[in-house]
N, C-alpha and C positions, 0 to 999 in steps of 0.2 A: 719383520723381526728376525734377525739373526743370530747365532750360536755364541757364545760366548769364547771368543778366541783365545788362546795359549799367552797367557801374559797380556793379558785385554786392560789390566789397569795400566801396565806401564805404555801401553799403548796412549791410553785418555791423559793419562799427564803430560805424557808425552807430545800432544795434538795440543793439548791447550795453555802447554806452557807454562806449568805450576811446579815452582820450585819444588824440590823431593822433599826437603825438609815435610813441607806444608803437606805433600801428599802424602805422606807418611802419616801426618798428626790425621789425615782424614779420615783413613782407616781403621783409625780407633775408635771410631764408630760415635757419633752422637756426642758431640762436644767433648771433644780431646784435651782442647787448646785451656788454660786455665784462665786466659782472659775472656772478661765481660763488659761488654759495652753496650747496654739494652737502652731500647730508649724508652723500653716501661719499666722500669724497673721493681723487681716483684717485689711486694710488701713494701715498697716504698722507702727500701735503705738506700743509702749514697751509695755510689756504685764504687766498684772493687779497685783499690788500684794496682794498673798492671804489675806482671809478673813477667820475669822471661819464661818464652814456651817450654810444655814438657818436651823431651830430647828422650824421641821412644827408641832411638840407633844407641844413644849411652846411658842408660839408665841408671849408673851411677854416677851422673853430674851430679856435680854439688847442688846448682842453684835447679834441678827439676826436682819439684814439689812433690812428687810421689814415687816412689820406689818400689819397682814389681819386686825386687828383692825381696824386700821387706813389707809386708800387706800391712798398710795402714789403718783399716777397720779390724776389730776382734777376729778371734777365730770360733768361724760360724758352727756353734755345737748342735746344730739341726741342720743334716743333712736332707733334700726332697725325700717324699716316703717313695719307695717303690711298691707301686701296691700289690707288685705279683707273689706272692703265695705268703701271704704274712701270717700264715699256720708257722709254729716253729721246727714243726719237724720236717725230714724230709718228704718231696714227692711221694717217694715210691709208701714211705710210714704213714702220710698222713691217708691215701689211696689205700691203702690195706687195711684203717682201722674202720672204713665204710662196709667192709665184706663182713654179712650174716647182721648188721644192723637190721633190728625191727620199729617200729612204733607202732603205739596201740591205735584204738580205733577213735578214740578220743581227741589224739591230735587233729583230726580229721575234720572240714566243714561240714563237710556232708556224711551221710552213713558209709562206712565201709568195714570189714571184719579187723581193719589193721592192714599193714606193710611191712614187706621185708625185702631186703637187700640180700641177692642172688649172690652175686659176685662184683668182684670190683677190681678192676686190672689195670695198674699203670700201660698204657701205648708211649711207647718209647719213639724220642722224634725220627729216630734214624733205624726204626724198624721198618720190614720189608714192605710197601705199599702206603707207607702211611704219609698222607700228604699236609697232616692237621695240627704236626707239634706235637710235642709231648702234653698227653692229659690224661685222667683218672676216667675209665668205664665204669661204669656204673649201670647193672642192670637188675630186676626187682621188678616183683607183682604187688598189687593193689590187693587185698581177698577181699569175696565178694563177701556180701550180706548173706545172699542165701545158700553160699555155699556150692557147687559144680563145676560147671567150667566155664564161670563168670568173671575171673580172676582177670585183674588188667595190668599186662605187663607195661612196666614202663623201660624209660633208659633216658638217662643222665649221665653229660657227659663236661667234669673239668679240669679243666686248661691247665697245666702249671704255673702259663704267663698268663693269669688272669686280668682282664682287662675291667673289671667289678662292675662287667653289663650280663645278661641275661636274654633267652631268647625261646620262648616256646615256639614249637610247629605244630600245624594242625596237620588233620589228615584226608584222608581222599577216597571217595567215592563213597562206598558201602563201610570203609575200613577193612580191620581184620588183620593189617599187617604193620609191625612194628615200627612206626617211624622214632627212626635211630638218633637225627641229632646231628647227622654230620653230612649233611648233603647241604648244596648250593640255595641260592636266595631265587624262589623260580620267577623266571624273566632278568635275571641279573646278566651284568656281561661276562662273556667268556673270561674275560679277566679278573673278575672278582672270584677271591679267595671264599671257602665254606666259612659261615661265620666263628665258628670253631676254632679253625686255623688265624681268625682274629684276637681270637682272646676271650668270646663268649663265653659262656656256659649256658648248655644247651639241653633239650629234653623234648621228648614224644613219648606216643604211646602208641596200642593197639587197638585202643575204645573198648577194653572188655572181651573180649573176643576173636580169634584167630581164623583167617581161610586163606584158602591162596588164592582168588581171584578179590576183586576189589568192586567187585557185580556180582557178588552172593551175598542177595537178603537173609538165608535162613537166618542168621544169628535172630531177629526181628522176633521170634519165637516166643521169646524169652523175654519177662519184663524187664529185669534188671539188666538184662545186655541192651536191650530198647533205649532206657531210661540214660543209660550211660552214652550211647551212640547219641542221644538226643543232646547230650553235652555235658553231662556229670563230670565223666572221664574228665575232660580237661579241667575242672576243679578239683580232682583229687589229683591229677598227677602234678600240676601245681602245686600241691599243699605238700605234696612228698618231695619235692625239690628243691622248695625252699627250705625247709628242715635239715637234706640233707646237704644240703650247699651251705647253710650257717656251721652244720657240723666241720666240711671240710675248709672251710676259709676264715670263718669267726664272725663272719658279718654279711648282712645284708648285699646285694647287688644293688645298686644305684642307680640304673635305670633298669628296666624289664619290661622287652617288646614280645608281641605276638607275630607272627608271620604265616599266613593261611592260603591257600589256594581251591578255591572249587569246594568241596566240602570242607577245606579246612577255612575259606575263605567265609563260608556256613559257620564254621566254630570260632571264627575269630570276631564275627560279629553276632553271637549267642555270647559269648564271651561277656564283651562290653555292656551287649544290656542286662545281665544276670549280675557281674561281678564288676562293675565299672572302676573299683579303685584298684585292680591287681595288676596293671600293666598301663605303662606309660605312653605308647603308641603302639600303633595298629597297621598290619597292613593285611588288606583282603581285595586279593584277585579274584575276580570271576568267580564271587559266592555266591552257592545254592541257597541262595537264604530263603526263599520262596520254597521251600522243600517240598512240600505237598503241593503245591502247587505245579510243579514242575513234575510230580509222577503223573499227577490228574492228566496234566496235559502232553505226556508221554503215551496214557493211558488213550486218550483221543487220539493222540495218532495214529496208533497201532487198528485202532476200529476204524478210522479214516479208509486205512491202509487196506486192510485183511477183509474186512465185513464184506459180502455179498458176493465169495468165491475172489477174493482179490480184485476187485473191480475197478478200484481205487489206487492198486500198485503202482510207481513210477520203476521204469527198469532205471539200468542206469545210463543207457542213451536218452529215453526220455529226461531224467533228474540235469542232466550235461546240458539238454536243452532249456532247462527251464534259467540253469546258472547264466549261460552263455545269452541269453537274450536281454535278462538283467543288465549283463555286464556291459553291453552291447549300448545299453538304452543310459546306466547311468555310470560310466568309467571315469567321460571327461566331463561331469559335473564339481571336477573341484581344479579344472583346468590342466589335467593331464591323463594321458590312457597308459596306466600302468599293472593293471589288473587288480584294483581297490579303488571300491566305492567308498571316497571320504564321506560326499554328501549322503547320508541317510537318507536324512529328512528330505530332501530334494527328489529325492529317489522314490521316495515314498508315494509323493503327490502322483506318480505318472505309473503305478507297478499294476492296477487293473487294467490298464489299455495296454501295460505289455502281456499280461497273466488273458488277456480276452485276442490278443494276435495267435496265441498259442493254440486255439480253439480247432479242433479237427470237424471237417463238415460234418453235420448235423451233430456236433456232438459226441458221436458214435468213433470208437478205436481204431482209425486208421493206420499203424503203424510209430515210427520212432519219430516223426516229421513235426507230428500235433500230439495233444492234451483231449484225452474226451470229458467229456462233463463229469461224468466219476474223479479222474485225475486230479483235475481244476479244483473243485469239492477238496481234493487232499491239500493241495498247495494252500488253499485258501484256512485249512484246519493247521497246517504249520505257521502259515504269517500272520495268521487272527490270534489276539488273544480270549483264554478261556476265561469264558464268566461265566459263574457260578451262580446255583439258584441258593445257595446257604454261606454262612460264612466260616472262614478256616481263621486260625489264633490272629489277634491283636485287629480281627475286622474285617480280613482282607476277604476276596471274593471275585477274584481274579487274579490269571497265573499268563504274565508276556508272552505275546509270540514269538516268533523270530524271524530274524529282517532274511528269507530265502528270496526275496525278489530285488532284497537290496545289498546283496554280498554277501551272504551268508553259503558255507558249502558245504555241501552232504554227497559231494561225490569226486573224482579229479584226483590230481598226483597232490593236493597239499591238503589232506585228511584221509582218516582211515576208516570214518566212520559215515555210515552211509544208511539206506533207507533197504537194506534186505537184497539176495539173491534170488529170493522167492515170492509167489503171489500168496500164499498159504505159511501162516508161522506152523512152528513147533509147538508144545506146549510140555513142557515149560519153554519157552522160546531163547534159543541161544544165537551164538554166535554170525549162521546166514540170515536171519532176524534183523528186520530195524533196528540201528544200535538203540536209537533211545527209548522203543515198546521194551526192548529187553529189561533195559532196567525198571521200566512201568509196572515190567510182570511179573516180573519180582517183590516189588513193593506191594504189591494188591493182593498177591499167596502169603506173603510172610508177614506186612506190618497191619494189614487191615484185613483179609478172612480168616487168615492163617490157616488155609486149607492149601497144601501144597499143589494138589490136581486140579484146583482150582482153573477154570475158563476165562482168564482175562478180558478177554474181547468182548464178557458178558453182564462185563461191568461198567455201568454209564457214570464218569464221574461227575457231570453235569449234576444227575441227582440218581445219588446212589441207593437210596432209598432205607433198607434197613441200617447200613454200613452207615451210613451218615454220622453218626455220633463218636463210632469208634473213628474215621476220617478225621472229624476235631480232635478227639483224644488227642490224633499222632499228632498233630498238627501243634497243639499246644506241645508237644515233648519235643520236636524236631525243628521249627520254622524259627529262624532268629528276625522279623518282621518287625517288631519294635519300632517305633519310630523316634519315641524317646529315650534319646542317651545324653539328655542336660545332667547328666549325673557323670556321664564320663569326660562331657565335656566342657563343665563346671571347672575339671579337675586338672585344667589345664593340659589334657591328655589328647594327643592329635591319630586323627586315621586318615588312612590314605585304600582311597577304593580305587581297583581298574578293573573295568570289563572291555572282553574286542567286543564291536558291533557285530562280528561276523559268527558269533558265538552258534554253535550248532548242538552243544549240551543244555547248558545252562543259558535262559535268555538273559541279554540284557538288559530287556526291554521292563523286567520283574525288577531287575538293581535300581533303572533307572524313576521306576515307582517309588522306592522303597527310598530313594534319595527326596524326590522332590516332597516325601512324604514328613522326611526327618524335616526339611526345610519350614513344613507347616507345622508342625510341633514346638520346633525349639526355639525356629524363627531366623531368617538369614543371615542377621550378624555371629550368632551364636554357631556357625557352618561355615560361613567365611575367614570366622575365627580357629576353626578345628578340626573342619574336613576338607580334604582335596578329592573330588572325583575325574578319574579320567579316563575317556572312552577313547578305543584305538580301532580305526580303521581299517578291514581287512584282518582283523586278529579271530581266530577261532577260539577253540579251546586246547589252548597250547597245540594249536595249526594254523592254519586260513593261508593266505597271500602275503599278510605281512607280521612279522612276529615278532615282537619288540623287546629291545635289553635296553636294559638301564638300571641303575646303582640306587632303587628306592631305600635299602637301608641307610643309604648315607642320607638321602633326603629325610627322610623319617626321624636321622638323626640331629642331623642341621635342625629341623624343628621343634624336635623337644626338647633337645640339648641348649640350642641356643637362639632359641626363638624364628629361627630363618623358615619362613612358609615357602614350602617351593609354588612355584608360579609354573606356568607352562615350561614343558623343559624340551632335551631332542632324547630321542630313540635311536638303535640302531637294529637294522632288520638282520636277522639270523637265519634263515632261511636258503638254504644251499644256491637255490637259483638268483637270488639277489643279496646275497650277503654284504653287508658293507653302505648299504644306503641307509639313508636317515632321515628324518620327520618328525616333526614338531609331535610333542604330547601335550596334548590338548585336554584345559578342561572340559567337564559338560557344561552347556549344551554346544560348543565349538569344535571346529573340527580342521584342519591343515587345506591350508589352497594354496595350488601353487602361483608364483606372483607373474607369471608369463617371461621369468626368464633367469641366466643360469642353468648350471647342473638340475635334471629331475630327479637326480639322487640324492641331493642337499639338502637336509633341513633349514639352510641359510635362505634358502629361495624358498621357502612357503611361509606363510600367517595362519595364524588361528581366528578362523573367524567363526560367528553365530547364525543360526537360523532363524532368528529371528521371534524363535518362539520365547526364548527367556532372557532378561536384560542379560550384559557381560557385567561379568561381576567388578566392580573397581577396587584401586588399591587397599587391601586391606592393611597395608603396613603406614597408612596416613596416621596423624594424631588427633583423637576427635575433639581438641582443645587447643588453645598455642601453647606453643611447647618451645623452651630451650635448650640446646646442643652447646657441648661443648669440646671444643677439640685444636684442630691447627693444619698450615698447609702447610704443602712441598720448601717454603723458604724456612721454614722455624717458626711461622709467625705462629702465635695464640689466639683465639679465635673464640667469641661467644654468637651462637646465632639463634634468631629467635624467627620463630615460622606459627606463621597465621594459617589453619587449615578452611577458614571460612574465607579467606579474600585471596588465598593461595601471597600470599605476599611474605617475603623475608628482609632479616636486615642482618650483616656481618657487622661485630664489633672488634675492633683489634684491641687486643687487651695489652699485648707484649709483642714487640718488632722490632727488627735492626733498621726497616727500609723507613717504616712512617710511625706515626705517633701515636702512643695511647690515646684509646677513643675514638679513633677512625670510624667511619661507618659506611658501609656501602648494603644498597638497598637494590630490592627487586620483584618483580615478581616469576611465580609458576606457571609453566603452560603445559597443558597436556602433551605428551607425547607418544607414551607404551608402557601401559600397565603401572609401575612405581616409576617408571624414569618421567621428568618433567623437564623442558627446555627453561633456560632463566632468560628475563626477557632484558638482562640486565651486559652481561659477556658471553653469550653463546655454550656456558658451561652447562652441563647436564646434571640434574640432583637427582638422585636415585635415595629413598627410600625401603633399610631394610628390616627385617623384622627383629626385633630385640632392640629397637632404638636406634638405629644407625644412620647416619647419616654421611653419603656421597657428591660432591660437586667441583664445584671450583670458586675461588675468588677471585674478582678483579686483579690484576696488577697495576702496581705505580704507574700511572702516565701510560700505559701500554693497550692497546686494544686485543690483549689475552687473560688467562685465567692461571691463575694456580690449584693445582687437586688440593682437595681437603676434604677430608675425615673429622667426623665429631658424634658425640654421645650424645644420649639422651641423658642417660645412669653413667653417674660421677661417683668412685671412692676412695675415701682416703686415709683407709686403714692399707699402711704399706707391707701389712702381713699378707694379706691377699694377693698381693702380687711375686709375692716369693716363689720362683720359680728357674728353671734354666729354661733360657729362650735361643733359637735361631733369629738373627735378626738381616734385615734388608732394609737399604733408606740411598740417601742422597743427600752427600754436601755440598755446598758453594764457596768459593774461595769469597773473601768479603775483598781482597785487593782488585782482583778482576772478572768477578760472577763467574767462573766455571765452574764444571760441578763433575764430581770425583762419585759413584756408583758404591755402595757398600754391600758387605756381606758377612757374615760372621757369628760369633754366637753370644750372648751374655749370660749373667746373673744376675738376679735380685734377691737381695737376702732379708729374713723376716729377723735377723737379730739385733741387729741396730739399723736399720732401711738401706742396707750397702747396697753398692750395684761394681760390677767389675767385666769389664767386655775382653775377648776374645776375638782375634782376626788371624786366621790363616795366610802362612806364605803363597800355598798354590792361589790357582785360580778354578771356580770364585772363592772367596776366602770365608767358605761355609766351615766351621769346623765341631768338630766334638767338644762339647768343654771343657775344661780341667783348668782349676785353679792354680792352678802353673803355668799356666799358657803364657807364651810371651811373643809377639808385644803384647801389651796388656794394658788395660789403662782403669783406674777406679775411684769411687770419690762415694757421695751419698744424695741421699735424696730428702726434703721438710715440707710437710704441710701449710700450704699459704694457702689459706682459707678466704683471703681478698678477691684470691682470679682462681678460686678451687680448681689448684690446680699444686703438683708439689715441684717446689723448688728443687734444681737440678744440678751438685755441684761435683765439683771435681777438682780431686785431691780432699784432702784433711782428714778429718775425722766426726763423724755428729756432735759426739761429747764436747769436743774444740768449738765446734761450730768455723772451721778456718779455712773450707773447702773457698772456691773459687765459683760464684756462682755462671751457669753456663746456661742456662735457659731452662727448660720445665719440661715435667714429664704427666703427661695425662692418664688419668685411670681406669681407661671405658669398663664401663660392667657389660656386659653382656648377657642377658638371663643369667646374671649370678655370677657368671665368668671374667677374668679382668681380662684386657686387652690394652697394653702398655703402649703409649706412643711418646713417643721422646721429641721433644724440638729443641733444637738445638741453636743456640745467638750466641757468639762469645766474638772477639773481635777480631778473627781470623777464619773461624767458619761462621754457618748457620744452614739450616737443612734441617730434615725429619726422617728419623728411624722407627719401624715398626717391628714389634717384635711377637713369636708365635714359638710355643712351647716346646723345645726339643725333647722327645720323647727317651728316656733314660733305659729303656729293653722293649719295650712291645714297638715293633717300628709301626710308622703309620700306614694304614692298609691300603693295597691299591685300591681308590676309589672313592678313599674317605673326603677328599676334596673336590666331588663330581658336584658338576649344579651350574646354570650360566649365570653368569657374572656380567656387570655392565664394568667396564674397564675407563679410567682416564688416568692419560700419562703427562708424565713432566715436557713431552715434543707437544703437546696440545692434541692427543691422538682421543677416541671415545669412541669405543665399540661393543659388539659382545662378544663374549669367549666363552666358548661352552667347555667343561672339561668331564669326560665321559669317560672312568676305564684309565686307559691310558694312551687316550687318544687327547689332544686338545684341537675344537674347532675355533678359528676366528673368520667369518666370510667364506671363503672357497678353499681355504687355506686350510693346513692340518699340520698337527706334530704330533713325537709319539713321545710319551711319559716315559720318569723312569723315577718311582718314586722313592725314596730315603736315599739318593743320590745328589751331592756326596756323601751327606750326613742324616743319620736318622730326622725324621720329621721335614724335610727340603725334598721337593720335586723340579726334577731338570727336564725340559722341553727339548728336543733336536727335530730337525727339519725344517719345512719351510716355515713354522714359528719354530720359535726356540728364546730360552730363555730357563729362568730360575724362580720356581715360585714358592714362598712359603703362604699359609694359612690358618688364622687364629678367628672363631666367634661367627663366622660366613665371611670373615674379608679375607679377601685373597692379595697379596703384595706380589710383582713382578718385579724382576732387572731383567735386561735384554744390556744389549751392548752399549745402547746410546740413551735409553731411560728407566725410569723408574713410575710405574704406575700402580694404582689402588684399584681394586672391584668389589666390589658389594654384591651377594647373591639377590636375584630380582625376579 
């Protein structure tokens, strides 16, 4: 794929010999020509008789039927709403009338004394350091019930170009420290913008309680700081956000996500199962959802560790030794030695015969060389998990180990946290302490004896004896364990979990329970339908060997926006010493192997495969019924198809064609190939199934042994108010005198006042442009309902009221979870072709990123591959380019390098032009 060169159209005309007249009329994007010659003719009138062509060089000929002069259709008294700040007053007034706002305690779900609003400060876009736009600060405490120093600061923060989404964060570790609202998506790419700086509106809190380290339990003291840390907080500071965000905007947010990590990863799924209708998707990194569980077995370690004069201590020559033998025994178990063990499970089978080479003679402390029995005993209390003689909330009775014999690290330059400088802790135990006794010892002084001189090490959490009861207590106020969220995902509401394997805080081994436990609860369709888990190889806790970026809110949003489930996707590693490499994200229980050849730093060369312990999950974007599509390919044709999920079998019907006859049919079946994509056994064309109904492949051609791309719906609409919009559009014409085909670009309109439509093409190149109803050339006509081949009639020139337009072929109305997705085919007796068309954004430009996800691609050259687009990178193969997104025009992303090209994106389909075609992707 190459760059789009300087005058690249008069280039192709010029190559294929097509009168300018003609190339001109092409440009007009989607049936220019006012002749029609279908040989289905819609609704079944006598067809049109010719006209001479429109003449877009003099647009006041006599005999051309439309005149940009003069706009043919009304003038449209509903302009697109812009949704950014439909408060009437200004910024900086409607932001200052939020300052000293209170509410009582009664707005409130839960108890609290009331709220009030601190202050409230316009950030100006072009003040010093501010990288996020201009939007309204907003900061304010929660009062408590009981009154001290229980108060839970919040902070709210919006947008002036609001974007009518929302975004809560969770918080981290112990708390204690304001989460502000305006920091990055953690694990996102260096190039994703703070969601903020998108157009969110955003809010955290403190949980109740202020400290400056993020590893001080005292607050735990206190029941209402307890009760709030255990997850309150985020339902009041929620209920004060939305209150005050109605106040500043007038209306609700339209969608509203969570995004959590680690503890917040904890509150984001405490969240769902407390409150499961308050937010639309979920995303939770490496959450402590196992909370008690995870101090118990902090608490074990630290007596592993400490008990018997330190007997049991790994220095950190020993701890290097135990990594490096791991690493040694299971590197190239996924076919490559990179310093990441993909294969766990693989790893797992073989880790006592490596944990028993380590064994120092008799047992007894030899030095940094070997492991004494005391040592081994510790390893063995890290990589075992704890079970319990009682049980902690929703059942549980067991808290994961961690894989230290299969990638996990607690010592080395890619973590900071380690197993202690000393054989003897502290007590209260800090900083040269085991990092995670530390926080053990803190939970067992503060949330469970609440004696701060309290003796850690002299607490058994296997069976704590007195403590046992107050242990549940916490356990029911702090553990988001649940296994049922059929209520949140009844709700049509999606989550997205990832943990690394190499997790050295929080195990993964506790998530990966707590998943396959939802799975027994709710049941696997109802998880295939709403959850994505995925586990990353070599990932610590925000450390390890391999550290992965990637754009989950755009996924996150791809799926509840418009149905698109992401599927395995790539990473990229951020890590100073390998920066820049990539790897498949894999679900559970799957994990990246490399394919024996290629780059090792390519995600393009690895598979995700299974261990075999749990089926691979299949397509869940199949239809569990036969189901019909309707839509059209690369010639103009119209297209009905209908697909049998039991016998994998289809049939294409041509409804409307310039090449063949109404009624056509060509038949086939589906063959497995990768996930949603399936080989057709009919033209070698690839059908890709996406979520929201979509459907990707190809059709036969006349007499030819190739395919043409096509696109089709499941959801058909034909209210043409719903597609009122300003679009950027991309397609491809064919001359009907000698098949060549002329590459488009440009923008239109559809109007909801009388179904006008009016297209836009730019002189430069590509002829992406801004729109204005001024634009010229210009070309415009209207659009009718024919309910025979649901689909609406396509004309051009006239007027509706006349009905005298010029029919030119049809325009389709994919819905998309609710969203229209406009496709034009175009048959008139000079062109035929298909234009698609993706919303041009009127001020909020589209974010870098917002189009990230891999896509199965097929083009008009017979090409079919995948493209990954991450950031502002695009992968296809070995190949890469670098993005440049709202280039030329807001809502268009242009590609340079060794790909390159011009992509727009409406619903998950992705549309290309490169220099020589025009291809469709589906996200898969």
């Amino acid at each position: 794929m190459k760059p789009l060169p300087t005058g690249w159209y008069n280039r192709i005309t010029t190559k294929i010999k097509y009168p300018l007249l003609t190339s001109l009329i092409c440009l007009l994007l989607a049936g220019c020509n006012p002749d029609s010659t279908q040989s289905a003719n819609s609704g079944g009138s006598d067809p049109v008789d010719p006209v001479n062509p429109i003449d877009p060089v003099n647009p006041v000929d006599p005999v051309n039927p439309v005149d940009p002069v003069d706009p043919v259709d009304p003038v449209d008294p509903v302009e697109p709403v812009d949704p950014v700040d439909p408060v009437v007053l200004t910024a900086q007034q409607a932001c200052e009338q939020l300052n000293g706002v209170t509410f009582p305690a009664s707005a409130f779900t839960l108890a609290t004394g009331g709220a009030q609003v601190v202050s409230a400060s316009l950030i100006l876009a072009d003040a010093t350091g501010n990288t996020l736009g201009e939007y309204c600060q907003v900061r304010g405490k929660i009062l408590s019930v009981s009154g001290g120093d229980t108060n839970i600061n919040f902070a709210v923060n919006f947008p002036t170009k609001w974007n009518n989404k929302a975004i809560h964060f969770g918080g981290g570790g112990f708390d204690g420290k304001l989460i502000n609202g305006t920091e990055t998506v953690r694990f996102g790419l260096p190039s994703n913008p703070a969601p903020l700086a998108q157009g969110y509106a955003t809010w955290g809190d403190d949980s109740g309680h202020q400290s400056s380290s993020i590893t001080d339990g005292s607050f735990a003291m206190n029941d209402e700081a307890l009760t709030n840390y255990g997850g309150d907080t985020l339902k009041k500071t929620h209920d004060v956000a939305l209150l005050l965000l109605k106040q500043r905007y007038g209306q609700l947010p339209k969608y509203s996500y969570f995004l959590g990590t680690s503890t917040g990863g904890r509150d984001a799924l405490s969240y769902i199962q407390r409150w499961p209708q308050d937010y639309d998707g979920v995303i939770a990194n490496e959450p402590a959802l196992n909370y008690t569980g995870t101090r118990l077995s902090n608490v074990a370690l630290g007596r592993a560790l400490y008990l018997d004069n330190g007997a049991g201590w790994l220095n950190i020559n020993k701890t290097l030794l135990v990594q490096q033998s791991a690493m040694t025994a299971c590197d190239g178990l996924d076919g490559v030695l990179d310093k990441v063990i993909s294969n766990v499970e693989g790893c797992r089978a073989g880790s006592e015969q490596v944990l028993t080479s380590l064994r120092c003679p008799n047992g007894q402390d030899s030095g940094d060389t070997c492991l004494s029995d005391a040592q081994i005993a510790t390893v063995k209390v890290i990589e075992s998990p704890l079970q319990l003689d009682y049980p902690l909330a929703n059942g549980v009775n067991v808290a994961g180990g961690y894989n230290l014999l299969e990638g996990t690290l607690v010592a080395g330059p890619f973590t900071t946290r380690n197993l202690g400088t000393r054989p003897v802790p502290a007590n209260p135990a800090v900083k040269g302490d085991a990092n995670m006794y530390v926080t053990g010892d803190q939970w067992v002084k503060y949330f469970i004896t609440r004696e701060p001189t309290f003796d850690s090490l002299t607490f058994n959490p296997v069976d704590p004896g007195s403590y046992t009861a107050r242990v549940q207590q916490v356990s029911a106020l702090t553990d988001a364990t649940n296994p049922d969220i059929s209520e949140f995902l009844g709700q049509q509401r999606r989550l997205i979990l990832l943990h690394g394997l190499a997790d050295e805080v929080i195990s993964p081994n506790s998530t990966i329970s707590w998943y396959q436990a939802v799975i027994n609860t709710v049941g696997q369709d109802a998880v295939v339908q709403g959850v994505r888990f995925y586990t990353v190889p070599g990932m610590g806790h925000g450390t390890g060997s391999f550290l992965p970026a990637w754009n989950s809110l755009s996924a996150l949003e791809n799926w509840v926006e418009h149905g698109v489930a992401p599927g395995n996707r790539w990473v990229m590693d951020v890590n100073a010493q390998t920066y820049g490499r990539t790897r498949p994200l894999c679900q559970y229980p799957s994990w990246p192997k490399f394919k024996g050849s290629g780059s090792q730093d390519a995600a393009i060369n690895y598979s995700c495969v299974d261990s075999g312990n749990l089926p691979p999950q299949a397509c869940s974007n199949l239809p569990t019924a036969a189901t019909t599509y309707k839509g059209g390919d690369t010639f103009g044709e119209e297209l009905t198809i209908n697909f049998d999920p039991v016998t994998m079998s289809y049939t294409i019907t041509i409804d409307a064609s310039l090449q063949r006859s109404a009624g056509t049919v060509r038949s086939g079946t589906l063959l497995t190939q990768n996930g949603c994509t399936f080989n057709s056994d009919e033209n070698g064309a690839q059908f890709t199934f996406m979520g929201g109904g979509v459907l990707s492949g190809g059709v036969a051609k006349v007499a030819e042994n190739a395919f043409l791309p096509l696109l089709a719906f499941q959801n058909i609409s034909s209210d043409y108010k719903a597609l009122a919009d300003i679009y950027n559009v991309t397609g491809i014409q064919h001359s009907v005198s000698d098949g060549h085909a002329t590459l488009q670009s440009g923008s239109a309109r559809l109007r909801s006042s009388a179904a006008t439509w009016q297209t836009c093409q730019a002189s430069a190149t590509p002829g992406f442009i801004t729109y204005d109803a001024n634009c010229a050339p210009s070309t415009k006509g209207y659009i009718a309902w024919n309910s025979s081949h649901n689909a609406f009639d396509y004309f051009v020139g006239g007027t509706p009221s006349a009905n005298d337009g010029v029919l030119s072929g049809s325009l389709i109305s994919g819905m998309v979870n609710g969203k229209p997705v406009p496709l034009i085919l175009t048959r008139s007796s000079t062109i035929y072709g298909m234009s698609f068309y993706a919303p041009q954004p009127s001020a909020l430009p589209l974010a870098t990123g917002a189009a990230d996800g891999n896509y199965y691609v097929t083009t008009t050259e017979g090409e079919q591959f995948d493209s990954e687009l991450s950031g502002t990178t695009v992968f296809q193969g070995s190949n890469y380019g670098v993005l440049n997104y709202n280039q030329p025009v807001l809502g268009t992303i242009t590609a340079t390098g060794a790909i390159s090209g011009s992509y727009i994106t409406n619903g998950g389909i992705l549309s290309v032009i490169t220099d020589d075609s025009f291809g469709l992707g589906v996200l898969h």
